[in-house]
C-alpha positions in Angstrom: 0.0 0.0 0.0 1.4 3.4 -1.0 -1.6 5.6 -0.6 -4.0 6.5 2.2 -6.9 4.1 1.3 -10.1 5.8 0.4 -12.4 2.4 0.7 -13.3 2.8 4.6 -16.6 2.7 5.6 -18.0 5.9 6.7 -18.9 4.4 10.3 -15.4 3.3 11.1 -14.3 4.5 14.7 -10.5 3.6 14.6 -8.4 3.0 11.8 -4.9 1.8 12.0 -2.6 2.2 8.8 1.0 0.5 9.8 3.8 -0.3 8.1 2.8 0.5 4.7 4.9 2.6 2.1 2.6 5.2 2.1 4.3 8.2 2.1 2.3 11.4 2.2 -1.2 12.6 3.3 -3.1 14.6 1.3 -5.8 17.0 1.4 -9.2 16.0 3.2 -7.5 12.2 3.1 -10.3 11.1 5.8 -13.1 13.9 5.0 -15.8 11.5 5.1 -15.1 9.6 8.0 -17.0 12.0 10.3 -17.6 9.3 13.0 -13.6 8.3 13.5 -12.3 8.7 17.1 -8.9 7.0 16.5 -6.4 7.2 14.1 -2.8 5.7 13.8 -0.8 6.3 10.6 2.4 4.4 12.3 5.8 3.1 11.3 5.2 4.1 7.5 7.1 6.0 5.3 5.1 9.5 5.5 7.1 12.5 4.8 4.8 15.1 4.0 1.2 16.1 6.0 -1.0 18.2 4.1 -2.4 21.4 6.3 -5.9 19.8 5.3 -5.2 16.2 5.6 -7.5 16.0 8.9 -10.1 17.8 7.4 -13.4 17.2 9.1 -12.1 15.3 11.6 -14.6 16.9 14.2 -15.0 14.0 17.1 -11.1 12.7 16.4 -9.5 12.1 20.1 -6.4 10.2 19.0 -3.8 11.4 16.3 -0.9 9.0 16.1 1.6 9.8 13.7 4.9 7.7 15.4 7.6 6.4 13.4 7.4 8.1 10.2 9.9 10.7 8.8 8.2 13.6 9.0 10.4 17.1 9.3 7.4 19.6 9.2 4.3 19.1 11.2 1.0 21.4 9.9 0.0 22.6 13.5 -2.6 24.5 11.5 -4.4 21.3 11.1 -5.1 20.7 15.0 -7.9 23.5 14.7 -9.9 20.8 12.4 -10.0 18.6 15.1 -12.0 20.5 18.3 -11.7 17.1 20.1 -8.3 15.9 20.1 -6.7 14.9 23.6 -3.9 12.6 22.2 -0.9 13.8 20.0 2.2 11.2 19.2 4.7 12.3 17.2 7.5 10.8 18.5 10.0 9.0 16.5 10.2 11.1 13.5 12.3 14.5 11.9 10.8 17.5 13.5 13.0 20.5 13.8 10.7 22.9 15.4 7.6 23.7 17.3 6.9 27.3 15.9 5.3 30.1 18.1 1.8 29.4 16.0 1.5 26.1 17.2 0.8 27.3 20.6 -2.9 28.3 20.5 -4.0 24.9 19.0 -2.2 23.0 22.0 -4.2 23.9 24.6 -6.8 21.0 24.4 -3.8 18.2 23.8 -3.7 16.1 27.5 -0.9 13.9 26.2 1.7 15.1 23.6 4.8 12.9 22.7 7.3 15.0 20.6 10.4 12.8 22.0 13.1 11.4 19.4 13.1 14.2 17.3 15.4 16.4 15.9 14.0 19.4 18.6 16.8 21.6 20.0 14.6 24.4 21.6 10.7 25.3 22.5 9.0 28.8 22.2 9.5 30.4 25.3 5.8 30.9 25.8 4.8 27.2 25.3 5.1 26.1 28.9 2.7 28.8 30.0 -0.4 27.4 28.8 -0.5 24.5 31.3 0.6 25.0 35.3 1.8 26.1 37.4 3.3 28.9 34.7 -0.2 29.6 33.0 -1.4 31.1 37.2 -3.7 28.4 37.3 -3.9 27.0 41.2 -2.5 23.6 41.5 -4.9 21.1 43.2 -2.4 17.8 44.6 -5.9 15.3 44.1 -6.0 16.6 40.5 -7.3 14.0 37.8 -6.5 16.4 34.8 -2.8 15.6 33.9 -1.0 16.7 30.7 1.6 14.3 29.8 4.6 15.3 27.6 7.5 13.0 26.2 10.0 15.2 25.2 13.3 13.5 25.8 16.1 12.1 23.2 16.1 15.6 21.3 19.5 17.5 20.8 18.4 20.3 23.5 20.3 23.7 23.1 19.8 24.6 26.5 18.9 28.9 26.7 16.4 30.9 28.4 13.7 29.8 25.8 13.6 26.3 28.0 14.5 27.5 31.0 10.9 26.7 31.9 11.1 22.7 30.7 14.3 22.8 33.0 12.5 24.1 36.0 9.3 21.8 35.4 11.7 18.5 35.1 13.0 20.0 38.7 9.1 19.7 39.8 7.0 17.3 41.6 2.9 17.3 42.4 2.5 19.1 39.0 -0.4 19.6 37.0 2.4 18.6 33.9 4.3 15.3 34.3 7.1 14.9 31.9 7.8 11.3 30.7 11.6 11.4 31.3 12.7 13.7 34.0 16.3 12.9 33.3 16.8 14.4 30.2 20.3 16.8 29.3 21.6 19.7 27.5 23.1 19.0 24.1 24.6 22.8 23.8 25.8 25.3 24.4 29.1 23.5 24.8 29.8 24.4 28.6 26.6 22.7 29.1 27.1 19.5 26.8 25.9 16.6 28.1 24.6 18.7 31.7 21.3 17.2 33.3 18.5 19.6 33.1 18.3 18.7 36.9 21.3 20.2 37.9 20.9 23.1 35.2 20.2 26.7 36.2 19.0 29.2 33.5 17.3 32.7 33.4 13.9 33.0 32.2 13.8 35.2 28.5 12.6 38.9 29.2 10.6 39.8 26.2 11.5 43.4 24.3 10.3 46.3 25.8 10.9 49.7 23.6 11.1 53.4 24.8 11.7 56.2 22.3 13.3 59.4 22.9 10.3 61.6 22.1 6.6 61.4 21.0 6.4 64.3 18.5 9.1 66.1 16.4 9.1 69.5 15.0 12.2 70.4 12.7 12.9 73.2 10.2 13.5 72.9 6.8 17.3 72.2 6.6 18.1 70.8 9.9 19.0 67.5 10.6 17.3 65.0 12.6 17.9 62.3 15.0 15.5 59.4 15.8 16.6 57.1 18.7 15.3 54.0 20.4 15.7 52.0 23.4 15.0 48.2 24.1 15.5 45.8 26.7 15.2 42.4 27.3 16.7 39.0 27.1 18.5 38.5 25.3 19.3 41.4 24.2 16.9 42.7 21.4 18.3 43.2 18.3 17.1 46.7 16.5 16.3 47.6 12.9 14.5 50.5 10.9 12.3 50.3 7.8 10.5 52.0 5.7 6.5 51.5 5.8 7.1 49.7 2.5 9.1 47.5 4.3 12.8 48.5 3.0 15.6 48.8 5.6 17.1 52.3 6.6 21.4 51.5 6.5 21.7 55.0 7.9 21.2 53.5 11.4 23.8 53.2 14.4 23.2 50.7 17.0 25.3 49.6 20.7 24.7 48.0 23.4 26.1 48.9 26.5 25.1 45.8 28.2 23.9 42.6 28.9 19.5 43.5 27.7 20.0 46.9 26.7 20.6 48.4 23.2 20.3 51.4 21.1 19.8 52.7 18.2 19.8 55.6 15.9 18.9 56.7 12.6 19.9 60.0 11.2 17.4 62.4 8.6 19.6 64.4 7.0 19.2 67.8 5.1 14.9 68.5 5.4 14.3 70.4 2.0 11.6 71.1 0.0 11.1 69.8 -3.6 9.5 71.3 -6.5 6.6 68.9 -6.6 5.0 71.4 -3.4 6.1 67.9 -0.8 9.0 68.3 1.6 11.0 65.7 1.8 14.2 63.7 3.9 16.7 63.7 1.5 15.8 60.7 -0.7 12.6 60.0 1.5 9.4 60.5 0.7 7.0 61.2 3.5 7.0 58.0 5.1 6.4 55.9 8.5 9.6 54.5 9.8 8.6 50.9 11.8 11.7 50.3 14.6 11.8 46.4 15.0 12.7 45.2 18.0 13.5 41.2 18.4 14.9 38.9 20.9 17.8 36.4 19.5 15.3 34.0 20.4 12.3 35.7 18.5 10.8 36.0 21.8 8.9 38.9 20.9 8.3 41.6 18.4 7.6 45.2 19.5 7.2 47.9 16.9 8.4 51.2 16.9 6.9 53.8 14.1 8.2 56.9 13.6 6.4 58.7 11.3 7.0 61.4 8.9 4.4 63.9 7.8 4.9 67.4 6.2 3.0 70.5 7.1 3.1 72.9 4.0 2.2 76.6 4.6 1.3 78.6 1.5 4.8 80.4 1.8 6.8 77.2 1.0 10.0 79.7 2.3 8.7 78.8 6.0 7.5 75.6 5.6 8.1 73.0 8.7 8.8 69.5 8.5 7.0 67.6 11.3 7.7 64.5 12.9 5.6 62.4 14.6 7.3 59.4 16.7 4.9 57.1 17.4 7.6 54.6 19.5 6.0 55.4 22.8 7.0 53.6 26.2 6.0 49.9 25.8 5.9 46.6 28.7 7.0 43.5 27.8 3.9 40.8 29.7 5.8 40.6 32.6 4.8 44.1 33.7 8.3 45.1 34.8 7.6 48.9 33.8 10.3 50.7 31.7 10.5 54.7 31.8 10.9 57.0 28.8 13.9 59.3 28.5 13.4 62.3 26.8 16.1 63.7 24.4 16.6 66.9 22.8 16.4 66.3 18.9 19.8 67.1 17.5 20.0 70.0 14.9 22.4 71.5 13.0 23.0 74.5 10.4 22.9 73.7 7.0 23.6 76.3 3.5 19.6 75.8 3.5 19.2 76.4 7.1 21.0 79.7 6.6 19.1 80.5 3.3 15.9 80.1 5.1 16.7 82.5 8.0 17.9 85.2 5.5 15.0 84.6 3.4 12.5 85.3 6.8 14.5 87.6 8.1 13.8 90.2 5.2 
């Protein structure tokens, strides 16, 4: 058998498809078996899932996908299946849980992603089940989530700091199936046991800008700047609202979670077309990414660009609006905004504007 068959009467409750060469599953594979509970595609050759293979899978409970070779997992799909408490993908290629996996997880009671290729986890997966999601924690509970996560090449970071401090745990809510699992990497922590491991939870960005509103004369120069913290530390970049970078940027970062950065308008003119303009920008919105190593969050930070013309185009002002206001990352540690002067400086159109109003 190479091919999901498609001969399965419509009643059937569990079906079991093992050891067969087939190899992929394909759109709405099982759409007509609307009464199936339990399905186990194991120890085949599968390679590829199709986002809409599970199509119409309403009352599906168990999805059981082990021993295949499959490197990309359509999380998507879960949301076609309202029902499902058992996930087992264990034994196969995955590389990575992505952050939109999350909201389709939250229903899963037992989830078996061990003997994969996994070396990290978002940072924000742990928090859906306790103790990290605030939910109290009864000890007589009958609601466990079970999670097999061990033999993966774990690159042990503050995005699993909170795996390493549930496998430390006992009376939980979350019972992993091998507590004794280890760090792959970093090197100084090759072969470590998350048991004996201590690592800092990730910080998401938070972003402060140096001002809310900008008011510059024609010829000045002007300089945006923004703050973020966080860990690790956030990397910064500027754009365009069309979405091309800004290279006339200068970033630093003074210390462990903190960086800086700057971008520089240059020479505010006027052009003939009756629209003032940055140099060679148009009017324009300039987004400020901010963004863990770890992606652990994205903040943006516009600054926008908008030009005021008078009817004497000789006094016209540029304004600029900064839009990068004072932001919190979810942990509510609150940041404060610094206020800086916006840095000007004389150019020959500077000067021929002041003569020109002047007479």
């Amino acid at each position: 058998m190479s091919d999901v068959p498609v001969n399965v009467p419509v009643d059937t409750v569990k079906l079991r498809i093992e050891k067969t060469m087939v190899r992929r599953i394909p759109t709405e594979a099982f759409y007509y078996l609307v009464e199936l509970r339990y399905l186990w595609i194991t120890y085949n050759s599968i390679t590829s899932v199709d986002s809409a293979g599970f199509y119409n899978l309403k009352v599906l409970h168990e999805l059981r996908l082990d021993g295949n070779m499959i490197s990309v997992f359509p999380w998507e799909s879960l949301k076609e299946m309202p029902m499902l408490r058992t996930l087992d993908l264990h034994n196969n290629r995955i590389t990575n849980v992505p952050n939109e996996a999350i909201p389709y997880l939250f229903n899963i009671t037992y989830l078996d992603l061990s003997s994969n290729k996994l070396a990290t986890l978002p940072s924000d997966l742990m928090d859906i089940w306790p103790p990290f999601n605030g939910a109290p924690i009864f000890a007589n509970t009958s609601q466990k989530v079970v999670l097999g996560l061990q033999d993966n090449p774990w690159f042990c970071d503050c995005k699993i700091s909170k795996l390493i401090e549930l496998s430390k745990m006992s009376g939980t809510p979350v019972v992993l199936m091998d507590l004794f699992m280890a760090c792959s990497g970093p090197e100084n922590l090759a072969g470590f046991p998350f048991q004996r491991a201590e690592l800092d939870n990730c910080v998401k960005p938070s972003v402060m800008s140096s001002a809310t509103k900008i008011t510059s004369d024609l010829g000045s120069n002007v300089i945006l700047r923004c703050d973020a913290t966080g860990f690790p530390t956030p990397s910064l970049s500027w754009a365009k609202s069309d979405g091309s970078p800004v290279d006339n940027t200068v970033q630093e970062s003074p210390g462990d979670g903190i960086r800086w950065s700057i971008m520089s308008l240059h020479g505010i003119s006027y052009s003939p077309n009756g629209h003032s303009h940055l140099n060679h920008y148009d009017d324009n919105s300039y987004p400020n990414n901010v963004n863990n190593v770890n992606n652990v969050n994205n903040v943006n930070n516009v600054n926008n660009v908008n030009n005021v013309n008078n009817v004497n185009n000789i006094n016209n002002v540029n304004n600029v609006n900064n839009f990068c206001g004072p932001q919190e990352a979810k942990n509510d540690h609150k940041q404060q905004s610094t206020k800086r002067p916006i840095e000007t400086s004389k150019t020959p159109a500077r000067r021929r504007w002041e003569k020109a109003c002047s007479r």
